[in-house]
TIMI-517320 format. One record per residue (C-alpha): residue number from 1; residue in three letters; x, y, z. Coordinates in steps of 0.25 Angstrom, whole numbers, plus 5000, padded with zeros to 4 digits. Layout:
BEGIN
<pt num="NUM" residuo="ALA" x="X" y="Y" z="Z"/>
...
***
This chain:
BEGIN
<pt num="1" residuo="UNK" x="4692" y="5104" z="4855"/>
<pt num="2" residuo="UNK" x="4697" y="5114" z="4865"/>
<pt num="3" residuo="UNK" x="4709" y="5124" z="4861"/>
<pt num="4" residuo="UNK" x="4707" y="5118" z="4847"/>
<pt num="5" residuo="UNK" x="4698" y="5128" z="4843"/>
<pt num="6" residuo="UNK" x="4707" y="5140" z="4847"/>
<pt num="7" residuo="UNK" x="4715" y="5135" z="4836"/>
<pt num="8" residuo="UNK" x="4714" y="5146" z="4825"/>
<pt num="9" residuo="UNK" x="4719" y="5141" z="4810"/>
<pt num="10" residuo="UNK" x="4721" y="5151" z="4799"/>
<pt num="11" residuo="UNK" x="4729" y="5153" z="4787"/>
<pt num="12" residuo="UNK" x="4744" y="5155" z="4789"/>
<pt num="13" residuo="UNK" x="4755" y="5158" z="4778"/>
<pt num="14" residuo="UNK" x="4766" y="5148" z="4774"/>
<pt num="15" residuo="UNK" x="4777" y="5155" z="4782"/>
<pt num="16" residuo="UNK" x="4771" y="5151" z="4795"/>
<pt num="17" residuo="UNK" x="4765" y="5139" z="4791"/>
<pt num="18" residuo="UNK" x="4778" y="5132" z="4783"/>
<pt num="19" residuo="UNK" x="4788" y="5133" z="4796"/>
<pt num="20" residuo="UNK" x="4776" y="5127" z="4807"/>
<pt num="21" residuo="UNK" x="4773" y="5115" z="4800"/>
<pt num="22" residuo="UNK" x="4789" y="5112" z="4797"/>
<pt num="23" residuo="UNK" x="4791" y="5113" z="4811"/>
<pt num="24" residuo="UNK" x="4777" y="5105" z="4816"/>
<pt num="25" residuo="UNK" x="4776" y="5096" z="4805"/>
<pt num="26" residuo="UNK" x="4781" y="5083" z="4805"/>
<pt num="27" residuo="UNK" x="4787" y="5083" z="4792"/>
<pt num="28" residuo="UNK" x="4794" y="5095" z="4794"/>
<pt num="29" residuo="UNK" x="4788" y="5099" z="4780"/>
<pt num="30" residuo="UNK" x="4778" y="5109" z="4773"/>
<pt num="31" residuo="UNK" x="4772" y="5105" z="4761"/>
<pt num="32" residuo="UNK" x="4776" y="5114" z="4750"/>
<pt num="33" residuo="UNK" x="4762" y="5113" z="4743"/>
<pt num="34" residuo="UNK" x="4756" y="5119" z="4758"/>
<pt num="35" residuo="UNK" x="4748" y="5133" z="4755"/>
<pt num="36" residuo="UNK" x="4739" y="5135" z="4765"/>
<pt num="37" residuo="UNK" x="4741" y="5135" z="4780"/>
<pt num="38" residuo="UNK" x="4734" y="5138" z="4790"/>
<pt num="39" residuo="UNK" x="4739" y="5139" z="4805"/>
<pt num="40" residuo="UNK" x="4733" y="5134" z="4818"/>
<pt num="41" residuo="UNK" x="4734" y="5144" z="4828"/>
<pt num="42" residuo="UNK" x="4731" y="5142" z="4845"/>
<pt num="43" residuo="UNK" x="4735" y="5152" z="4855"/>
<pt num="44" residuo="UNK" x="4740" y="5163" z="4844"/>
<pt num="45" residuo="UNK" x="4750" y="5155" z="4838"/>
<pt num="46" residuo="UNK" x="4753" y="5143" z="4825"/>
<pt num="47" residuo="UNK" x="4751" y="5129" z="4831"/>
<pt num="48" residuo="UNK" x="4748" y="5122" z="4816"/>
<pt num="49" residuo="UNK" x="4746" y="5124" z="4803"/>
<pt num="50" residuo="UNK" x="4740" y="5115" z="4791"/>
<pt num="51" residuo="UNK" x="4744" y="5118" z="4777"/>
<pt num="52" residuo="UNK" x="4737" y="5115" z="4766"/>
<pt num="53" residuo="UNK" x="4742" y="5115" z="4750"/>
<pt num="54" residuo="UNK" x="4742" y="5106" z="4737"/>
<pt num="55" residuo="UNK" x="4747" y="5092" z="4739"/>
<pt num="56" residuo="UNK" x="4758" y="5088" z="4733"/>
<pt num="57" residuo="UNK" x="4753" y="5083" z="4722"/>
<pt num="58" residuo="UNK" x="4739" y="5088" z="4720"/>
<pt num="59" residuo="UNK" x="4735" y="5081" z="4705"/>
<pt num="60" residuo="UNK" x="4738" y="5068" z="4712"/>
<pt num="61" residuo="UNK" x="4728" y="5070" z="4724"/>
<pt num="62" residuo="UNK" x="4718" y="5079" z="4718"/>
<pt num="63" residuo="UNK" x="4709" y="5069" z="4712"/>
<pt num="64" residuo="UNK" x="4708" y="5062" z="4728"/>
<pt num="65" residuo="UNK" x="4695" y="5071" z="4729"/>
<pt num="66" residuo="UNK" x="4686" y="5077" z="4717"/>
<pt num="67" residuo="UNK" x="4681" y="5084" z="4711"/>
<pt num="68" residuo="UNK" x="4693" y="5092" z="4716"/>
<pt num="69" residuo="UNK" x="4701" y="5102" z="4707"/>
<pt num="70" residuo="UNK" x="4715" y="5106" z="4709"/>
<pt num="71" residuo="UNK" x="4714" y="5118" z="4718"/>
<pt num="72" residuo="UNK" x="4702" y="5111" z="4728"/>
<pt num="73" residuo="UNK" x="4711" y="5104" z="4737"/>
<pt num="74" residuo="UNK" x="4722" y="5106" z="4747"/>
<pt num="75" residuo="UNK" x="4732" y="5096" z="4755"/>
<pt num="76" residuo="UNK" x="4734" y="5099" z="4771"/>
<pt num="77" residuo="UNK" x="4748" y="5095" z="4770"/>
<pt num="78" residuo="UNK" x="4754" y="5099" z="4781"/>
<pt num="79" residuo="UNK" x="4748" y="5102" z="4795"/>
<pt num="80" residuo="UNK" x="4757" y="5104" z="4808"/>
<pt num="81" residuo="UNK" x="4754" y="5107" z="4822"/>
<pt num="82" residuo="UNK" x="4762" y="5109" z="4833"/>
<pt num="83" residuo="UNK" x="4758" y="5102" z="4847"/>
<pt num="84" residuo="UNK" x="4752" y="5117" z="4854"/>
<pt num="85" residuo="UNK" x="4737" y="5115" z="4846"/>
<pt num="86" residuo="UNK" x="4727" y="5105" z="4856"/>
<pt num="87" residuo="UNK" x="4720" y="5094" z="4850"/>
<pt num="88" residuo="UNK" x="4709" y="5094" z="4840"/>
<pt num="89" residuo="UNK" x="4719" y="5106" z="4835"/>
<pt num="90" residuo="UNK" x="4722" y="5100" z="4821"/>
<pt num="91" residuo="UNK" x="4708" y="5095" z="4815"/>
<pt num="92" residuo="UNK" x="4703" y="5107" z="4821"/>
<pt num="93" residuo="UNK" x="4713" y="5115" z="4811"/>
<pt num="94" residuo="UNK" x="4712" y="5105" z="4800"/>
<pt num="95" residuo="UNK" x="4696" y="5108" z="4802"/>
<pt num="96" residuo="UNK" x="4699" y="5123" z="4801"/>
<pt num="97" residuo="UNK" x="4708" y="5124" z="4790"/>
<pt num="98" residuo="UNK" x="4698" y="5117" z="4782"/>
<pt num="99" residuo="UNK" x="4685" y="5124" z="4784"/>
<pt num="100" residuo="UNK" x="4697" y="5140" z="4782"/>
<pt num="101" residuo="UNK" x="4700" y="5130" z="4766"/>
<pt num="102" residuo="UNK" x="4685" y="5129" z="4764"/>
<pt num="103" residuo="UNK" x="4681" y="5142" z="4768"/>
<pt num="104" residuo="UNK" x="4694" y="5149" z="4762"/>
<pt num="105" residuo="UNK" x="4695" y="5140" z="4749"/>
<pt num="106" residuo="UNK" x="4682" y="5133" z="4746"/>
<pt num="107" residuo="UNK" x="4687" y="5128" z="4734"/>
<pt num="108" residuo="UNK" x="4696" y="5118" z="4741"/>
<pt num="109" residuo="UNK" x="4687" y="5105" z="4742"/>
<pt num="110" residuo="UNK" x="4697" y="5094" z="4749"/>
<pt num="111" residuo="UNK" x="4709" y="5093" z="4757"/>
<pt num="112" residuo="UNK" x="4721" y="5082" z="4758"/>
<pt num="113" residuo="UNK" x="4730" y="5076" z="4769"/>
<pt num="114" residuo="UNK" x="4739" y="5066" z="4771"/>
<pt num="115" residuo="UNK" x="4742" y="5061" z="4786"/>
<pt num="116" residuo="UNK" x="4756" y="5055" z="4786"/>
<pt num="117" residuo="UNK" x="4756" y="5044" z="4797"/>
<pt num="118" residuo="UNK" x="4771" y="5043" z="4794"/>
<pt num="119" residuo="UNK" x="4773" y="5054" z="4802"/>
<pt num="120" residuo="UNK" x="4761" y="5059" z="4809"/>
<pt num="121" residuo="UNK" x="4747" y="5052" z="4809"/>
<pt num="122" residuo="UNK" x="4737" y="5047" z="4801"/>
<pt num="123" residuo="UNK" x="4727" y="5058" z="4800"/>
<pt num="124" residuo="UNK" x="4719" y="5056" z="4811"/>
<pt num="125" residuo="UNK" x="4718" y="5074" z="4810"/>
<pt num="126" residuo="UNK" x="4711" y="5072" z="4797"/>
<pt num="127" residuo="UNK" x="4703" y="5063" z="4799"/>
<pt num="128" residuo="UNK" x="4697" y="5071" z="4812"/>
<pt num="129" residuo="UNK" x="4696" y="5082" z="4800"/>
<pt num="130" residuo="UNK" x="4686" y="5075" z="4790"/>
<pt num="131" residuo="UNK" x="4698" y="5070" z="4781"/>
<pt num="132" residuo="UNK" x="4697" y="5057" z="4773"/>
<pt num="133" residuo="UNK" x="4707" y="5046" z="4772"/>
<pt num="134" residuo="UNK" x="4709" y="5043" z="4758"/>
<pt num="135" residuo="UNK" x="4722" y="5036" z="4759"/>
<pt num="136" residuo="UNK" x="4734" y="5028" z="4768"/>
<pt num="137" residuo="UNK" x="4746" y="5024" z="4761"/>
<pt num="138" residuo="UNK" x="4760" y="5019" z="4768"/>
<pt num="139" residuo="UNK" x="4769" y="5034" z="4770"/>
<pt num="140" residuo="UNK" x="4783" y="5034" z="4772"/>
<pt num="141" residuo="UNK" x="4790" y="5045" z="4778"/>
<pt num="142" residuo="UNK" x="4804" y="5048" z="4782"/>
<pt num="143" residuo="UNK" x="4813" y="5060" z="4786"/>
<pt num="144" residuo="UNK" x="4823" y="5065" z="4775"/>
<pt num="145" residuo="UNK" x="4836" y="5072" z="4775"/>
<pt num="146" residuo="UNK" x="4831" y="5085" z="4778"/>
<pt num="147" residuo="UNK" x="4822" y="5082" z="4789"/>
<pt num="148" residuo="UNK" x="4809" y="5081" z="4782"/>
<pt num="149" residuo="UNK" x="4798" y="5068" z="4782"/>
<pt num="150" residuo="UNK" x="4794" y="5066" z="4769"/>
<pt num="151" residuo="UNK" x="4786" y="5054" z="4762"/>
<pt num="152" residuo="UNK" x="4801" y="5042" z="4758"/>
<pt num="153" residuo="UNK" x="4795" y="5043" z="4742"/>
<pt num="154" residuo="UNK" x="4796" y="5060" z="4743"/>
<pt num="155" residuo="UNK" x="4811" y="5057" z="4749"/>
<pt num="156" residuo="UNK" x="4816" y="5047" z="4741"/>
<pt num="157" residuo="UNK" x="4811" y="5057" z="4729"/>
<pt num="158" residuo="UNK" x="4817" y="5070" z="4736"/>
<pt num="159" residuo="UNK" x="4827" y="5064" z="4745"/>
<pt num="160" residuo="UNK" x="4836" y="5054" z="4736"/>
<pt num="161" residuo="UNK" x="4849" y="5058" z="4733"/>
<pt num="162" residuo="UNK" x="4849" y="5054" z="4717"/>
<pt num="163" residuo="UNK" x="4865" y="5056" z="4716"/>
<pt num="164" residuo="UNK" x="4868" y="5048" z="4728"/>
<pt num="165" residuo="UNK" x="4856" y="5040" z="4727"/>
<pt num="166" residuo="UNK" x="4853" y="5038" z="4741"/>
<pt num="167" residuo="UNK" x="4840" y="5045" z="4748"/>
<pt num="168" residuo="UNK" x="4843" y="5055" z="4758"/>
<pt num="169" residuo="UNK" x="4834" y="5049" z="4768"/>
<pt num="170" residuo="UNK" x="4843" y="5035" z="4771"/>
<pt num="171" residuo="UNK" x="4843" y="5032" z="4785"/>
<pt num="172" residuo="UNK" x="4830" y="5040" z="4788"/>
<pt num="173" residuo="UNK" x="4819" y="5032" z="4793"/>
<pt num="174" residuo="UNK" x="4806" y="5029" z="4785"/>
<pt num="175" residuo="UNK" x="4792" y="5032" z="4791"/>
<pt num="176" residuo="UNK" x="4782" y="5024" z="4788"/>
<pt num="177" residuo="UNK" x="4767" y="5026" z="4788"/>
<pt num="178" residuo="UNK" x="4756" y="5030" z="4780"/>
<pt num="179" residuo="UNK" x="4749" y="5042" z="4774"/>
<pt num="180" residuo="UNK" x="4735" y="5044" z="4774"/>
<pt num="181" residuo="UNK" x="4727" y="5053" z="4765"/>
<pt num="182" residuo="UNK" x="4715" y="5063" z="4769"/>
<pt num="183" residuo="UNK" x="4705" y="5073" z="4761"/>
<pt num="184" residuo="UNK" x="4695" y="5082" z="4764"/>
<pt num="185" residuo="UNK" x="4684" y="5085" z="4758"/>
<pt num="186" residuo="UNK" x="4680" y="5101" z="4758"/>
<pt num="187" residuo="UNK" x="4672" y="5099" z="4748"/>
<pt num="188" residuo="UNK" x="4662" y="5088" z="4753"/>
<pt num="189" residuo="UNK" x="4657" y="5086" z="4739"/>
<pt num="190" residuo="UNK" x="4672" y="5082" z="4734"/>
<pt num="191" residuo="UNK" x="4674" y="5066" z="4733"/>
<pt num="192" residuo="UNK" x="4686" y="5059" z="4739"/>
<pt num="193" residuo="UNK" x="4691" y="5051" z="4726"/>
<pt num="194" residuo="UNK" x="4699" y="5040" z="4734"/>
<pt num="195" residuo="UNK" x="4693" y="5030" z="4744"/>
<pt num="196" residuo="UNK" x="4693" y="5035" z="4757"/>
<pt num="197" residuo="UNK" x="4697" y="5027" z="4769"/>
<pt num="198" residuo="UNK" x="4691" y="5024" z="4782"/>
<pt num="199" residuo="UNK" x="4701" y="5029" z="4793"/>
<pt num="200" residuo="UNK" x="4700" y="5013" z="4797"/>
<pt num="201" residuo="UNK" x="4710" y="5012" z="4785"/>
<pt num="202" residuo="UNK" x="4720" y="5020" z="4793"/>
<pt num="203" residuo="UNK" x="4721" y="5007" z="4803"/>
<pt num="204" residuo="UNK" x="4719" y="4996" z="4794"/>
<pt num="205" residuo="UNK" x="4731" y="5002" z="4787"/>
<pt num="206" residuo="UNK" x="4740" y="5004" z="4798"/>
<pt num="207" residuo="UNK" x="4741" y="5018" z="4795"/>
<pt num="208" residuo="UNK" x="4736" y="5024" z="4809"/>
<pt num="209" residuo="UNK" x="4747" y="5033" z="4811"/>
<pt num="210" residuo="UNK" x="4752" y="5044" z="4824"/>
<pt num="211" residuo="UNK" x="4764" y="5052" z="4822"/>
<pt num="212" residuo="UNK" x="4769" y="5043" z="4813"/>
<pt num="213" residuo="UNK" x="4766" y="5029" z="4822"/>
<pt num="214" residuo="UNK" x="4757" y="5018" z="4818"/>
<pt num="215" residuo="UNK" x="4742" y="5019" z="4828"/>
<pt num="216" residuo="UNK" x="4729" y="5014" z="4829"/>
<pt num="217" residuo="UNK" x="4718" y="5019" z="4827"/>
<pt num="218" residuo="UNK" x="4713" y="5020" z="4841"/>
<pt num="219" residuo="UNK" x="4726" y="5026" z="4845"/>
<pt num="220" residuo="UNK" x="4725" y="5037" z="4834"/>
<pt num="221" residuo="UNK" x="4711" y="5038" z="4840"/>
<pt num="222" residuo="UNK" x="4716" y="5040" z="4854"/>
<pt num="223" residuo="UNK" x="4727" y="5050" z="4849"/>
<pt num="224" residuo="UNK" x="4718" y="5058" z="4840"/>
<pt num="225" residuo="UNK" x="4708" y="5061" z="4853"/>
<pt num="226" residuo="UNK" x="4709" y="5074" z="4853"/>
<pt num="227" residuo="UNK" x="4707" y="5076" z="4836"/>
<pt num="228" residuo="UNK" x="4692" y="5082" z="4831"/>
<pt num="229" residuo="UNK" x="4684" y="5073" z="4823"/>
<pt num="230" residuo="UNK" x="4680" y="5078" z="4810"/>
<pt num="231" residuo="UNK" x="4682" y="5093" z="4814"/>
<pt num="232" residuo="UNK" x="4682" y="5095" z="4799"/>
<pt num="233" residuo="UNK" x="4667" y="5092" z="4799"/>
<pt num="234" residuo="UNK" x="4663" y="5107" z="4805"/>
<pt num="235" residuo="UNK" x="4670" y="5113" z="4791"/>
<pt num="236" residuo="UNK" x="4657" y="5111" z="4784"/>
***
């Protein structure tokens, strides 16, 4: 694992945390739900952060894993790195932040993620952390007025111009791709209510993804050489 384990992650507050992932991550974006960060620190200084919050809509994803009240879950909704950390350095962090919530606030009993291949990958990190694929749907992306990626149906809510009636995104390119859905179970005894698919899905759908290109599984395999498997598996 080498310098990886140098890495020291930690709580951090917002005000540190919001202006490193605008700057490292893709989007441009922090998730206004985001409540708790924690930084990834090598040679004394921030080289990531992973924030952690409500999802956007919470009633509608609650019932993916019960029994599960309204305060036992959390959504990693953002999680920027820059290109100092060495490999192995985000599911080592991932792995960490995860045993700090289950020792910090054993009531939380499952994490969520989505892995945007639109514009990054399909989640080959999570699956290296013990996450399970619960769904692939076709994404689009595209970059609005301001700057920002955003999913096309948030845009054409937010972005259309109702007394002009045009959207403020003509002329800007659509990406396509897919999204893919991953839990956690902290809580072992917690069941996944959904079906959960193999990773074989990913290419049988045609939803391997890199920085926002299509890939093979093999080729994911061969870029992903340096990722842990299944670091997650030490937080028991």
């Amino acid at each position: 694992m080498g310098r990886a384990k140098e890495i020291i992650v930690k709580v951090i507050p917002s005000n540190i945390a919001v202006p490193f992932v605008k700057q490292h991550h893709y989007s441009g974006t922090v998730s206004n739900t985001s409540a708790l960060h924690f930084g990834c620190f090598l040679d004394d200084k921030l080289h990531g952060v992973m924030s952690y919050g409500s999802p956007m809509d919470k009633s509608k994803v609650l019932p993916l894993v019960q029994p599960s009240l309204w305060n036992e879950m959390l959504e990693l909704n953002r999680m920027a790195f820059d290109d100092y950390l060495p490999k192995y350095s985000e599911s080592r962090c991932i792995a960490i932040s995860i045993k700090l919530i289950k020792k910090n606030a054993p009531h939380i009993k499952w994490i969520l993620s989505y892995s945007d291949g639109c514009s990054c990958g399909d989640g080959a990190i999570y699956r290296a952390s013990g996450f399970i694929l619960t769904q692939i749907k076709v994404n689009q992306i595209i970059r609005v007025i301001d700057g920002k990626l955003v999913a096309k149906n948030y845009a054409n809510k937010k972005y259309y111009d109702k007394s002009k009636g045009i959207n403020k995104f003509n002329g800007s390119k659509i990406k396509e791709g897919f999204q893919l859905r991953y839990i956690y179970l902290i809580d072992k005894t917690c069941k996944i209510t959904v079906p959960i698919l193999p990773f074989s899905k990913i290419d049988q759908m045609g939803a391997g993804m890199y920085k926002g290109e299509k890939i093979s599984l093999a080729e994911r395999k061969a870029l992903s050489d340096g990722v842990v498997t299944n670091p997650a598996s030490n937080l028991e």
